[in-house]
C-alpha beads as a LAMMPS data file, in Angstrom:
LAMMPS data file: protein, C-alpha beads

238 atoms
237 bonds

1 atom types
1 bond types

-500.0 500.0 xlo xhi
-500.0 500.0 ylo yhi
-500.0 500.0 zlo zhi

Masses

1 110.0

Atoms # bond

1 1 1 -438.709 -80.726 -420.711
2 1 1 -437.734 -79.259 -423.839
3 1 1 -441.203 -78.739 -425.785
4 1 1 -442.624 -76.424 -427.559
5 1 1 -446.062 -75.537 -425.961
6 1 1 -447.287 -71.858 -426.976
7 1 1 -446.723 -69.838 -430.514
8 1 1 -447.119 -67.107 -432.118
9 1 1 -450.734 -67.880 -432.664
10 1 1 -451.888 -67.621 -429.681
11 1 1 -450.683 -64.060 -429.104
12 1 1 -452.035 -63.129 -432.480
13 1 1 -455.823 -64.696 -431.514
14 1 1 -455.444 -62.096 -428.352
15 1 1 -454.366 -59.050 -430.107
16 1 1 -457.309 -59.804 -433.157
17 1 1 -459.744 -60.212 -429.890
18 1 1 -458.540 -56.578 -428.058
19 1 1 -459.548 -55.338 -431.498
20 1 1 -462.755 -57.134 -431.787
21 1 1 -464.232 -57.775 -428.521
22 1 1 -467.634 -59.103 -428.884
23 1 1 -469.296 -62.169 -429.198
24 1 1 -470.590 -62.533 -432.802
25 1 1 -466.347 -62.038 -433.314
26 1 1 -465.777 -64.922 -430.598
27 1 1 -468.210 -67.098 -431.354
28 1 1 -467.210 -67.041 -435.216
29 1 1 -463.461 -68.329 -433.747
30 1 1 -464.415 -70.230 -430.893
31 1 1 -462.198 -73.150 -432.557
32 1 1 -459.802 -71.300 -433.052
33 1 1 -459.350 -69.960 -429.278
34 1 1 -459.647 -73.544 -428.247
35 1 1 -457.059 -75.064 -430.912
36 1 1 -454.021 -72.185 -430.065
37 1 1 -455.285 -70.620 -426.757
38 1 1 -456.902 -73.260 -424.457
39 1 1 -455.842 -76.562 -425.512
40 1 1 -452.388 -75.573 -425.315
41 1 1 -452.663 -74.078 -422.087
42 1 1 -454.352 -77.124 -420.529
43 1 1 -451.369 -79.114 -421.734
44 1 1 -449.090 -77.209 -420.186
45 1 1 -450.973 -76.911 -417.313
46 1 1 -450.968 -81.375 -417.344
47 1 1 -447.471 -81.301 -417.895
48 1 1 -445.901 -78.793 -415.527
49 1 1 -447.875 -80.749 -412.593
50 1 1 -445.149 -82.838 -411.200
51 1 1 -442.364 -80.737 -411.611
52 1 1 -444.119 -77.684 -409.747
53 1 1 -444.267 -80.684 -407.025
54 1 1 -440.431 -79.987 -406.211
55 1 1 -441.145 -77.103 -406.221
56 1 1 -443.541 -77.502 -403.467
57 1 1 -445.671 -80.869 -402.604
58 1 1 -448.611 -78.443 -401.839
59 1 1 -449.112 -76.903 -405.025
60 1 1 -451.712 -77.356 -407.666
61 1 1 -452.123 -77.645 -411.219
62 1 1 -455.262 -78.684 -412.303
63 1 1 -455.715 -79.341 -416.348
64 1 1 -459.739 -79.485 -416.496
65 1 1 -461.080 -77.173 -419.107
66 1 1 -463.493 -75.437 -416.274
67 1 1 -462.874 -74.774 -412.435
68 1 1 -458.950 -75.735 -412.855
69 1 1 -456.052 -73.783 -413.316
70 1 1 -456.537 -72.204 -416.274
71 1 1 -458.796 -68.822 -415.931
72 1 1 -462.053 -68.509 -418.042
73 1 1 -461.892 -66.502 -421.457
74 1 1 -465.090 -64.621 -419.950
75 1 1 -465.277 -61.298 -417.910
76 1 1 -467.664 -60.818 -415.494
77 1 1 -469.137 -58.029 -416.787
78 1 1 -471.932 -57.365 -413.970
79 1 1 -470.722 -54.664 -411.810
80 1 1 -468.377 -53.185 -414.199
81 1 1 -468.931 -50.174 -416.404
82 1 1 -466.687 -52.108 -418.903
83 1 1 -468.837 -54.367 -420.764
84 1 1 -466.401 -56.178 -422.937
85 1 1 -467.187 -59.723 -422.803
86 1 1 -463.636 -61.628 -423.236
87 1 1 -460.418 -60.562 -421.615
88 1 1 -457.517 -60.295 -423.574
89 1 1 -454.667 -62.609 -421.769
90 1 1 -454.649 -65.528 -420.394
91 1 1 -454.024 -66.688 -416.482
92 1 1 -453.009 -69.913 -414.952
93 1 1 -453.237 -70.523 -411.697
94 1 1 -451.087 -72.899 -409.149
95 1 1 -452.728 -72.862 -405.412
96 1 1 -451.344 -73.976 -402.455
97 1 1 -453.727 -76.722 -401.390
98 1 1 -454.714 -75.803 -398.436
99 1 1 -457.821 -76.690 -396.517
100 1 1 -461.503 -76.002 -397.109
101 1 1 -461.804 -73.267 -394.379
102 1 1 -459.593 -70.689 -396.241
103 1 1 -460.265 -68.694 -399.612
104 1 1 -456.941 -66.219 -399.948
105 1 1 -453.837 -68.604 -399.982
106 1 1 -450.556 -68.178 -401.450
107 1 1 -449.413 -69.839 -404.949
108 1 1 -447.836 -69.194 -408.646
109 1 1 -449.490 -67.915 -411.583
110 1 1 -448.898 -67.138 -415.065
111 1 1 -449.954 -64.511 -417.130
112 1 1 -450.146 -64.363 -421.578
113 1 1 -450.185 -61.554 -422.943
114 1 1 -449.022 -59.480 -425.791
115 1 1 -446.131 -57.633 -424.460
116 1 1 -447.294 -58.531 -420.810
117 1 1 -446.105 -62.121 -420.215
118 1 1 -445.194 -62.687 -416.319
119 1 1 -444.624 -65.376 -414.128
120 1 1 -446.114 -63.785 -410.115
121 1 1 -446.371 -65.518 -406.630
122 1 1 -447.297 -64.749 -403.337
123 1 1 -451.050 -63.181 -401.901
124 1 1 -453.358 -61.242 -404.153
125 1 1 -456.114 -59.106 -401.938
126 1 1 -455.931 -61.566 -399.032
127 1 1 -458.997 -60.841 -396.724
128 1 1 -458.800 -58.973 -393.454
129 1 1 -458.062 -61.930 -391.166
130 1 1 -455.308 -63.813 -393.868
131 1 1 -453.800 -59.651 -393.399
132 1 1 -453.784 -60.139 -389.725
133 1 1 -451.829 -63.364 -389.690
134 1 1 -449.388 -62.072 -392.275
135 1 1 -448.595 -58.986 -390.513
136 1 1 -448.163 -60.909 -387.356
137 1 1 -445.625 -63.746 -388.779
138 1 1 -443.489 -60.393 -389.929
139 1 1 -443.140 -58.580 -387.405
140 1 1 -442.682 -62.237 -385.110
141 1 1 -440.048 -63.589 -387.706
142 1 1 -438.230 -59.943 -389.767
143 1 1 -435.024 -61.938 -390.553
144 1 1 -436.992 -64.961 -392.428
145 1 1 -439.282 -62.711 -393.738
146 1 1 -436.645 -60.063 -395.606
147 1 1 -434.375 -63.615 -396.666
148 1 1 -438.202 -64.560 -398.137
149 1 1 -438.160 -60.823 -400.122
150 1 1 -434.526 -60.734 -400.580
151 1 1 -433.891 -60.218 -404.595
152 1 1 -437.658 -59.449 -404.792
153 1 1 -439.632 -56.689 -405.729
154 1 1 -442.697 -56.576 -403.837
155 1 1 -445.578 -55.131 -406.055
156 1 1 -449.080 -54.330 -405.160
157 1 1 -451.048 -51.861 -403.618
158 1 1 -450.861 -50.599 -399.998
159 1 1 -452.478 -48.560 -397.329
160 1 1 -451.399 -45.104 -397.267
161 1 1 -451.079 -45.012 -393.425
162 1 1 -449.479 -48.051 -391.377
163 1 1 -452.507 -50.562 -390.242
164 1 1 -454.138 -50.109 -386.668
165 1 1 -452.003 -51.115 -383.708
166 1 1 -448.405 -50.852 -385.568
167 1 1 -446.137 -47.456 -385.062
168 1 1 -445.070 -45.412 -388.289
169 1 1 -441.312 -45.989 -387.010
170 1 1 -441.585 -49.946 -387.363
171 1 1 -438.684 -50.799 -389.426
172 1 1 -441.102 -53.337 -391.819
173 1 1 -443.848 -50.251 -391.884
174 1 1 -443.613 -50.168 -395.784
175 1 1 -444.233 -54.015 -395.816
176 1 1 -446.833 -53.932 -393.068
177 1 1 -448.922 -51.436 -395.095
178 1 1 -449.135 -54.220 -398.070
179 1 1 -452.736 -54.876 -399.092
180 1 1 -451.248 -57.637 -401.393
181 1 1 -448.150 -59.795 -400.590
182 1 1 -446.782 -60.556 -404.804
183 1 1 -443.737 -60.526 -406.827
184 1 1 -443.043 -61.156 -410.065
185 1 1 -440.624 -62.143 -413.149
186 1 1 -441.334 -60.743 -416.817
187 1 1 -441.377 -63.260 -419.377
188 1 1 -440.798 -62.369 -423.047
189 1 1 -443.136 -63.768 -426.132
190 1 1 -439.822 -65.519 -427.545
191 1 1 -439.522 -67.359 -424.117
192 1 1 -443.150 -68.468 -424.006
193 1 1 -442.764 -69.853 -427.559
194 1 1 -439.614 -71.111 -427.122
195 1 1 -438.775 -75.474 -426.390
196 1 1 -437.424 -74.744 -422.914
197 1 1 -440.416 -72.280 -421.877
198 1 1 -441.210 -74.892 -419.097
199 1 1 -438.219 -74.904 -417.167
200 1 1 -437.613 -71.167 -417.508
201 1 1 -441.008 -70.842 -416.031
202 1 1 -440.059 -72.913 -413.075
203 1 1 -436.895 -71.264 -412.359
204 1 1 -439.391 -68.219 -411.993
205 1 1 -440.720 -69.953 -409.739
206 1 1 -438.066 -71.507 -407.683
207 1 1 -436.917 -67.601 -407.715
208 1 1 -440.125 -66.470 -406.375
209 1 1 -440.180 -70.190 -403.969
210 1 1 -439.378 -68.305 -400.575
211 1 1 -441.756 -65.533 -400.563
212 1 1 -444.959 -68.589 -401.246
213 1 1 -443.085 -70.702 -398.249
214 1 1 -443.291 -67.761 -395.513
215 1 1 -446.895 -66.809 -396.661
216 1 1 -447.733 -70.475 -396.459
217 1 1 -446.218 -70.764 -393.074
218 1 1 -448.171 -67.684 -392.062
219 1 1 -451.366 -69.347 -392.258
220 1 1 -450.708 -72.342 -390.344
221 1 1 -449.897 -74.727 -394.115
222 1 1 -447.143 -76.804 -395.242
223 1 1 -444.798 -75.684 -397.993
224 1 1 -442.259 -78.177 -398.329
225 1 1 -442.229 -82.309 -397.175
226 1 1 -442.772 -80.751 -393.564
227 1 1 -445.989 -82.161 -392.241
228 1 1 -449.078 -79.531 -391.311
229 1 1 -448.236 -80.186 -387.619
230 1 1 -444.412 -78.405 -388.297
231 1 1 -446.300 -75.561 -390.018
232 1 1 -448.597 -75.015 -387.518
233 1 1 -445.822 -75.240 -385.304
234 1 1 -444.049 -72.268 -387.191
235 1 1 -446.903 -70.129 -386.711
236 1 1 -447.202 -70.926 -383.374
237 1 1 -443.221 -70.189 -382.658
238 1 1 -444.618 -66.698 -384.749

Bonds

1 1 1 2
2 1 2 3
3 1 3 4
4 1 4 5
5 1 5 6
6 1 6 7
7 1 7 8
8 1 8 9
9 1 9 10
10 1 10 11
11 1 11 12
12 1 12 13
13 1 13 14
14 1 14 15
15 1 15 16
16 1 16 17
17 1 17 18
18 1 18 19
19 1 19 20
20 1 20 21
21 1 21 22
22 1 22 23
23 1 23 24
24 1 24 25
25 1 25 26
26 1 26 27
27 1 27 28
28 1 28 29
29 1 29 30
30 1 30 31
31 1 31 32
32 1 32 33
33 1 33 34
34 1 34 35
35 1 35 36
36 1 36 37
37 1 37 38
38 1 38 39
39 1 39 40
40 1 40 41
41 1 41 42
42 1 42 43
43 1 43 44
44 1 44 45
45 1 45 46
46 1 46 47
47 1 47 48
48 1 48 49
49 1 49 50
50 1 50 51
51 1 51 52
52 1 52 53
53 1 53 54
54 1 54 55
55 1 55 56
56 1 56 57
57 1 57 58
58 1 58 59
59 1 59 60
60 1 60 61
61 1 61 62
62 1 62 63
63 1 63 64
64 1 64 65
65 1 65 66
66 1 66 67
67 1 67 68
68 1 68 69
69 1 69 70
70 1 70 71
71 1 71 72
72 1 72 73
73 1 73 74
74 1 74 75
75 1 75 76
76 1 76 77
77 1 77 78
78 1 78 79
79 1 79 80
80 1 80 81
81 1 81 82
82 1 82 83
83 1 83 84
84 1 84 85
85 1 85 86
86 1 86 87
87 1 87 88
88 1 88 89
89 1 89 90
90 1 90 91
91 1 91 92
92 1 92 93
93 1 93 94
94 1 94 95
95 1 95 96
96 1 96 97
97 1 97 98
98 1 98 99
99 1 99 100
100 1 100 101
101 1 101 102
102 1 102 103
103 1 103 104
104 1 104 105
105 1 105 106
106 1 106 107
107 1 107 108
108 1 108 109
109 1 109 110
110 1 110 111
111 1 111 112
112 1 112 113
113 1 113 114
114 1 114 115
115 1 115 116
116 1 116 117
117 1 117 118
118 1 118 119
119 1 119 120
120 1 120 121
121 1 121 122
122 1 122 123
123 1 123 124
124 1 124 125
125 1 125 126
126 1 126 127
127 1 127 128
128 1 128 129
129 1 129 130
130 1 130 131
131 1 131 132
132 1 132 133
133 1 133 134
134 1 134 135
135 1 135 136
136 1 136 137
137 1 137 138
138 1 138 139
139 1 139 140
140 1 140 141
141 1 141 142
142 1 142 143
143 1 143 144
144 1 144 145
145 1 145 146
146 1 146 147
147 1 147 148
148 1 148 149
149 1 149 150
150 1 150 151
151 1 151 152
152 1 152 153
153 1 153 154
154 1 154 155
155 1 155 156
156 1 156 157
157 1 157 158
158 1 158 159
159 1 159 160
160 1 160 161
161 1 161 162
162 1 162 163
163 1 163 164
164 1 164 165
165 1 165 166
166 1 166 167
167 1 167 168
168 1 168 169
169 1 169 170
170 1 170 171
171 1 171 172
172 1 172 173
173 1 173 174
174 1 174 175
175 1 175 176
176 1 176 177
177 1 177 178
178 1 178 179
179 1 179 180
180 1 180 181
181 1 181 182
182 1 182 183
183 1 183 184
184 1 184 185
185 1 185 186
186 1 186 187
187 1 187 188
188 1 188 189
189 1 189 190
190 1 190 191
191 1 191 192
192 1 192 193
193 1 193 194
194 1 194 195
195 1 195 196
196 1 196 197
197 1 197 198
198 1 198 199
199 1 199 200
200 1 200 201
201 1 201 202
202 1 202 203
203 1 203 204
204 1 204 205
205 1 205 206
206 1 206 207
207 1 207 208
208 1 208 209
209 1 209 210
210 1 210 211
211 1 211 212
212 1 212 213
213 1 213 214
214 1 214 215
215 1 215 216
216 1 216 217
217 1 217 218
218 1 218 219
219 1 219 220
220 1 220 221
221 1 221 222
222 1 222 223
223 1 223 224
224 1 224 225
225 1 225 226
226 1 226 227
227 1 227 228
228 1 228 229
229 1 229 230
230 1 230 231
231 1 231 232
232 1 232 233
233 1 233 234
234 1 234 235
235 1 235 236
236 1 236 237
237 1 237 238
């Protein structure tokens, strides 16, 4: 597991593209992003499949260059007023599986950038339903869900009053208010660069493990070996 997978190049092709964001720029070192950026990325992405699998069975990694884990270069630039074309990190993403009925599920992901490198888990802007089942599984189950938080800062925004049909005096209020369910762990450039980058990203993980495990048993899914039956049968003891 010891390999070196990212360098200093890659962090110095983002910092020369926050400087020079446009396409005649990108176009002129489209190699370039592909031979430090991308292909190094997919790698990782190829590699760190089956070990995120002890992590959890249920998770994710998908090396193809487009639709997989690995975020497009590309902003969508068509209801924004900012009309840079390339974004300046880089994002993996590791799912939960889940089925083909739901869009917001819980996984890791992993974030490049200069002075910005993070490992983060958990819900990002679930939809009003996944909300509904989140909030429900916490207040139904507050011990496993502050042993799923415990060592974690929650991050996020939030409603500035407590949702409809919970009291201000709940002792979860400031968790029930969550519009996103994350945590995260900062990653320094020297660790991303460095031969054992891989397995200090999944300790990140295995850190950040419990919070992805309650959100997946929130919604009904597996996490660990357990079959979909014993998650469903969590939710329904929630």
């Amino acid at each position: 597991m010891s390999e070196v997978y990212f360098t200093d190049e890659l962090f110095g092709f983002l910092k020369q593209l926050r400087r020079h964001n446009k396409r005649e720029w990108f176009q002129a070192n489209k190699s370039r992003y592909e031979e430090v950026v991308r292909n190094p990325c997919l790698r990782f992405i190829a590699d760190v499949a089956a070990p995120l699998q002890r992590v959890s069975p249920w998770l994710v990694a998908d090396p193809h260059p487009t639709r997989g884990s690995l975020f497009r270069i590309y902003r969508d630039t068509r209801f924004s007023a900012d009309k840079r074309p390339y974004k300046t990190h880089v994002g993996m993403s590791f799912p939960h599986r889940g089925t083909k009925q739901k869009v917001h599920l819980p996984g890791f992901y992993l974030h490049l950038e200069p002075r910005g490198c993070f490992a983060a888990a958990g819900c990002w802007h679930p939809d009003n339903p996944t909300l509904i089942q989140i909030r429900s599984a916490i207040v139904a189950r507050p011990e496993a869900w502050k042993k799923a938080v415990r060592n974690l800062e929650l991050e996020g925004d939030s409603l500035s009053r407590p949702p409809r049909g919970y009291p201000c005096d709940h002792p979860l209020v400031e968790d029930l208010k969550r519009k996103d369910f994350l945590a995260s762990v900062e990653l320094s450039e020297e660790q991303v660069c460095g031969p054992n980058f891989m397995a200090e990203f999944l300790a990140a993980c295995r850190k950040l493990s419990p919070l992805v495990g309650f959100l997946s048993h929130a919604l009904g899914l597996p996490y660990q070996a357990e079959t979909k039956a014993a998650a469903v049968a969590f939710r329904m003891r929630a």
